[in-house]
C-alpha positions as CSV (number, residue, x, y, z in Angstrom):
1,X,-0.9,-38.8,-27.5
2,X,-3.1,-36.0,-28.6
3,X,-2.4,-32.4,-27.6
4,X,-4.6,-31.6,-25.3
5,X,-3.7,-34.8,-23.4
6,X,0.2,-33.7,-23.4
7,X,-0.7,-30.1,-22.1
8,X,-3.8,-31.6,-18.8
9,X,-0.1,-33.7,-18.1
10,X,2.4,-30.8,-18.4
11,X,4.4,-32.4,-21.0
12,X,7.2,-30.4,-22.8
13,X,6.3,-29.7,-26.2
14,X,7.8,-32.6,-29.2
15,X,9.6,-31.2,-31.2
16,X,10.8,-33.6,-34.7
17,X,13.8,-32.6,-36.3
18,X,14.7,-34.7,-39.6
19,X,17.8,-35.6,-40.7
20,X,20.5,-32.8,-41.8
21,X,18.2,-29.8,-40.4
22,X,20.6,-27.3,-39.1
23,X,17.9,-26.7,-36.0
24,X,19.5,-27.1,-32.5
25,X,19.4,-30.3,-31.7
26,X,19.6,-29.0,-27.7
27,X,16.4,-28.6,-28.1
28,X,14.8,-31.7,-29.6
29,X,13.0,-33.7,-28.5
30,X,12.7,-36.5,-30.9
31,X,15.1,-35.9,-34.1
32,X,13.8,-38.4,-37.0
33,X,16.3,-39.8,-39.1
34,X,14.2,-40.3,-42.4
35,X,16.1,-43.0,-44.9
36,X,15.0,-43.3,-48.2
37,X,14.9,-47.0,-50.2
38,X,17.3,-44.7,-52.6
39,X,20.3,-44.6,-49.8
40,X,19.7,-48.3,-48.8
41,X,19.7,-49.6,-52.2
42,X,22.9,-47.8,-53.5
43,X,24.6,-48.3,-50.0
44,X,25.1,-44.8,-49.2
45,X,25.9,-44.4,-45.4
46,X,28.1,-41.4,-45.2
47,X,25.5,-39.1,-44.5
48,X,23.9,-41.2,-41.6
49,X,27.5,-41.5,-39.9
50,X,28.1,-37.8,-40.0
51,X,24.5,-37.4,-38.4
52,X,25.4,-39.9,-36.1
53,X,28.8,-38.4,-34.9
54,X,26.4,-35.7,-34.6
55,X,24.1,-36.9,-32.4
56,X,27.2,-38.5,-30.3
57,X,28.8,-35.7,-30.0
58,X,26.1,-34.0,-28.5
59,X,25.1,-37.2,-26.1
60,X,21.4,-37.3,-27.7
61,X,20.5,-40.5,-25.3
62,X,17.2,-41.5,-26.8
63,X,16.5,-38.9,-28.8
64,X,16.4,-40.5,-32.0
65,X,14.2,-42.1,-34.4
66,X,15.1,-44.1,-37.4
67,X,12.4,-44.5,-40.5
68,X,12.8,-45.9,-44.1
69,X,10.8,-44.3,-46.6
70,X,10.1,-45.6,-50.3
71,X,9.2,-49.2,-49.1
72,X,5.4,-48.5,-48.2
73,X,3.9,-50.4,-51.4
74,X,5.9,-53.3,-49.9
75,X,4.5,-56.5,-48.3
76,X,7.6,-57.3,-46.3
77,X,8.4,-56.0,-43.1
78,X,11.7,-53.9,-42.9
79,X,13.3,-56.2,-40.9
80,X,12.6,-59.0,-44.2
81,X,14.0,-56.8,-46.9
82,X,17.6,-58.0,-47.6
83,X,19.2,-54.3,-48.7
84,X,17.6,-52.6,-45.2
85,X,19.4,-55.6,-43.4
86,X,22.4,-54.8,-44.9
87,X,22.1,-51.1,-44.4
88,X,21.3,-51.5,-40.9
89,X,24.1,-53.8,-40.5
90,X,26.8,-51.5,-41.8
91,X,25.0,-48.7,-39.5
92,X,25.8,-51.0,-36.6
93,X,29.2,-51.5,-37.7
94,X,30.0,-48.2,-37.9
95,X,27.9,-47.0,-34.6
96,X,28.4,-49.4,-32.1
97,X,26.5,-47.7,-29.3
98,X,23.6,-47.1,-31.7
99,X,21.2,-48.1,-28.5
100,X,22.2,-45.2,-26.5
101,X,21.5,-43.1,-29.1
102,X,17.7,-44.8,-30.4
103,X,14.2,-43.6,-29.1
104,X,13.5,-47.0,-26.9
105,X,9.5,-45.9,-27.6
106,X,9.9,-45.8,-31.0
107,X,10.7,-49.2,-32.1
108,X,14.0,-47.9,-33.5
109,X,15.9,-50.6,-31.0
110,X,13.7,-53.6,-32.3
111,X,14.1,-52.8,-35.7
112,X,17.9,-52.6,-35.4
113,X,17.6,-55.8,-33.4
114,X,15.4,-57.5,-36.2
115,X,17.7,-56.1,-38.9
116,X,20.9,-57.6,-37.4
117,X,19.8,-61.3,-36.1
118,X,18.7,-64.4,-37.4
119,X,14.1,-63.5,-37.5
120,X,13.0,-67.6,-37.0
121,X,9.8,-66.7,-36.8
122,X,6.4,-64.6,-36.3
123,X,3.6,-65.2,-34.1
124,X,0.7,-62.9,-34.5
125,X,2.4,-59.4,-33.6
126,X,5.6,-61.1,-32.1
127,X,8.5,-61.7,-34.3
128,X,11.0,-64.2,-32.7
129,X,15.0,-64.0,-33.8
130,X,16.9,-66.9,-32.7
131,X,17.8,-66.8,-28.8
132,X,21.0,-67.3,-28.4
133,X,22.1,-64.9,-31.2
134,X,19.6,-62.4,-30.2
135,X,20.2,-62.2,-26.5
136,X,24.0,-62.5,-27.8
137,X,23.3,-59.3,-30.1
138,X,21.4,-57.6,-27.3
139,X,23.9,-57.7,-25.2
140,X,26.6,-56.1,-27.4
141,X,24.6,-53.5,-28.3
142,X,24.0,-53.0,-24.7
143,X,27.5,-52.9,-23.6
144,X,28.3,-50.5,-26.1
145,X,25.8,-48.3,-25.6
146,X,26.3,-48.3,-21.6
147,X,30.1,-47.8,-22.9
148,X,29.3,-45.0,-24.1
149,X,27.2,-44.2,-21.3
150,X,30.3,-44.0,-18.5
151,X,32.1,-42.5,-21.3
152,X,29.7,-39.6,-21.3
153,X,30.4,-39.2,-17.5
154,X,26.5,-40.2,-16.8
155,X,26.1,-41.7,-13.1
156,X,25.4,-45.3,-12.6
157,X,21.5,-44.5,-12.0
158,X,21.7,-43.4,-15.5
159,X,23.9,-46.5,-16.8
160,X,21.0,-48.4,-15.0
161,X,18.0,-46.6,-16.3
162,X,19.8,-47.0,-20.1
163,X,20.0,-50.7,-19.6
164,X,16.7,-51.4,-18.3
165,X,15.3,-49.3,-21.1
166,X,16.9,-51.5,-23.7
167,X,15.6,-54.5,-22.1
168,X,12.5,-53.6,-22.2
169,X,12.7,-51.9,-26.2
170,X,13.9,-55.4,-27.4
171,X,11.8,-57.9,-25.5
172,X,15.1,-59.3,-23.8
173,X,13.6,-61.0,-20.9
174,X,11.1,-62.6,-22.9
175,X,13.3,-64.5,-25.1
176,X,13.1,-67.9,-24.7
């Protein structure tokens, strides 16, 4: 959205924070979690889980954006490269309610989605995991992140409003 557009519409201001910036994160809109090819190939997650205890900590419901950097001269989509499968996969592991936390406007959710289940296929735009497993994944990435949700203390309008965006960030009614 251009500027001018997000002012006639009396938008708040973005505001993109990236990774290990000591800015308040209160105040962020968007913080971008930039991940370079150099921490997926050598494994290194430490730094991501202290940034995501972080971001828990602070209850940063869809505030946050994941991106890997170094792969750009690369054919293959992130979800196709083994090491950034991997990665993702250990993220998972280790932050279980990792869709409360993701930008559903971002495609953060699909990626983590695509990173973590068995891709069968792609049809012009639309990748396709497998359904069982994918709608199996879905939902236990939903039910932790909605764990964390009444956790939090958030009200069951909020629990709702959380689910309904995950549904929608991951395609989940449209598996077939």
């Amino acid at each position: 959205m251009d500027e001018e557009l997000r002012k006639r519409l009396g938008l708040p201001d973005i505001k993109f924070v990236r990774s290990g910036d000591e800015a308040d994160l209160d105040e962020a809109a968007i913080v971008f979690l930039d991940i370079s090819r150099e921490h997926v190939e050598k494994g290194r997650l430490e730094q991501f889980l202290r940034e995501f205890a972080r971001f828990s900590k602070k209850k940063m419901r869809g505030k946050i954006s994941l991106g890997f950097n170094g792969y750009d001269d690369d054919p293959r989509e992130v979800y196709q490269i083994p090491e950034i499968r991997s990665w993702t996969k250990r993220l998972v592991t280790n932050v279980p309610h990792i869709f409360y936390l993701l930008n559903p406007d971002a495609y953060g959710m699909k990626t983590v989605l695509l990173c973590t289940s068995n891709v069968v296929g792609r049809v012009g735009d639309t990748t396709m995991v497998e359904t069982a497993s994918g709608k199996a994944q879905i939902e236990k990435l939903m039910r932790s992140a909605l764990n964390f949700s009444k956790k939090a203390g958030e009200p069951a309008a909020v629990q709702f409003q959380l689910a309904n965006e995950i549904i929608a960030a991951t395609d989940y009614e449209n598996m077939k």
